[in-house]
C-alpha positions in Angstrom: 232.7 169.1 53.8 229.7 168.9 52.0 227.6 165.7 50.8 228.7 164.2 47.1 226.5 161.0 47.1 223.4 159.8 47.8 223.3 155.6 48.7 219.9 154.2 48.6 219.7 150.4 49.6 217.5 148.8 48.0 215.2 147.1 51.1 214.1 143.1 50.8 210.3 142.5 49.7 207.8 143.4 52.2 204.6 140.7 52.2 201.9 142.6 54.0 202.9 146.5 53.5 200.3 148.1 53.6 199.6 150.6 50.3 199.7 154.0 53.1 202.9 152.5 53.9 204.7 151.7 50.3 203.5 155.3 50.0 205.5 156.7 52.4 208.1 154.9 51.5 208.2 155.7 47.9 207.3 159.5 49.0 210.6 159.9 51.0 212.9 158.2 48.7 211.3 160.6 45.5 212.4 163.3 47.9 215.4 162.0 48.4 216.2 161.6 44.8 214.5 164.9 43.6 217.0 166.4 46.3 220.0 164.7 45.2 219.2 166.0 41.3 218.4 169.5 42.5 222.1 169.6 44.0 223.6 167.7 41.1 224.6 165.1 43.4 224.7 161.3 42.5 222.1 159.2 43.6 222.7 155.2 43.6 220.9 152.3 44.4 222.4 149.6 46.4 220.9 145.8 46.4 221.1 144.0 49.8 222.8 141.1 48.0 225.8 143.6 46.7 226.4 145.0 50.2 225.6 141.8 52.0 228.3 140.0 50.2 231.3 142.5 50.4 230.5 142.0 54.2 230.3 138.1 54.5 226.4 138.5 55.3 223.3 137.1 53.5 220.9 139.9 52.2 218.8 139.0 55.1 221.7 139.9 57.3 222.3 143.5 56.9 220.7 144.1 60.0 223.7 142.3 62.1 226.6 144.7 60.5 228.8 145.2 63.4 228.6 148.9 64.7 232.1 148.3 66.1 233.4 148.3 62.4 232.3 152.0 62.6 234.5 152.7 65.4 232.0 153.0 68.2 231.5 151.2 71.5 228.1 151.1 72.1 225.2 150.2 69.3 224.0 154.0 68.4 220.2 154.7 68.8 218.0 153.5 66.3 220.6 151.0 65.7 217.5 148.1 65.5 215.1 149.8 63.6 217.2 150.3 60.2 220.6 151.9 61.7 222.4 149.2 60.4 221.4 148.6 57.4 221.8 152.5 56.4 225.4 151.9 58.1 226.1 148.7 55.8 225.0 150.9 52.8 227.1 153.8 53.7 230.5 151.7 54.4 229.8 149.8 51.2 229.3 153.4 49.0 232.5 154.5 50.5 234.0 151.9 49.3 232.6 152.2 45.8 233.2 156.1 45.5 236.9 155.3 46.0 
């Protein structure tokens, strides 16, 4: 089993990021995508609204996806600090890949 898509979420407006941070950001997600082309894998973008709404959340929301719909017990780590919303992302891709 080998990866055959590459989900990016598209992450809501950030007021005061700071430019060392919007570079990091941008950095990780070129690598991301320069990976994904390398491999000839399909890279898509996601927009919180999309994947909020094919889960009865607002785009604000992502970040109270359920981790039981997962199948799991106990919230995984990291599961506050963007866990979710990568898990949103990843359920709805599956979902659109089919």
């Amino acid at each position: 089993m080998g990866v055959n898509a590459v989900a990016i979420l598209q992450t809501r407006a950030f007021s005061n990021l700071k430019y060392s941070a919007a570079f990091n950001r941008v950095f990780a997600i070129c690598a991301v995508l320069q990976g994904a082309s390398a491999l000839h894998i399909d890279a898509t973008t996601y927009t919180t609204n999309a994947v909020g709404a094919s889960m009865s959340l607002e785009a604000n929301q992502l970040k109270q996806f359920d981790y039981k719909t997962l199948g799991v017990t106990e919230a995984p780590t990291y599961w506050t600090t963007g866990m979710a919303e990568a898990s949103a992302v990843s359920v709805y891709a599956l979902k659109a890949l089919r």
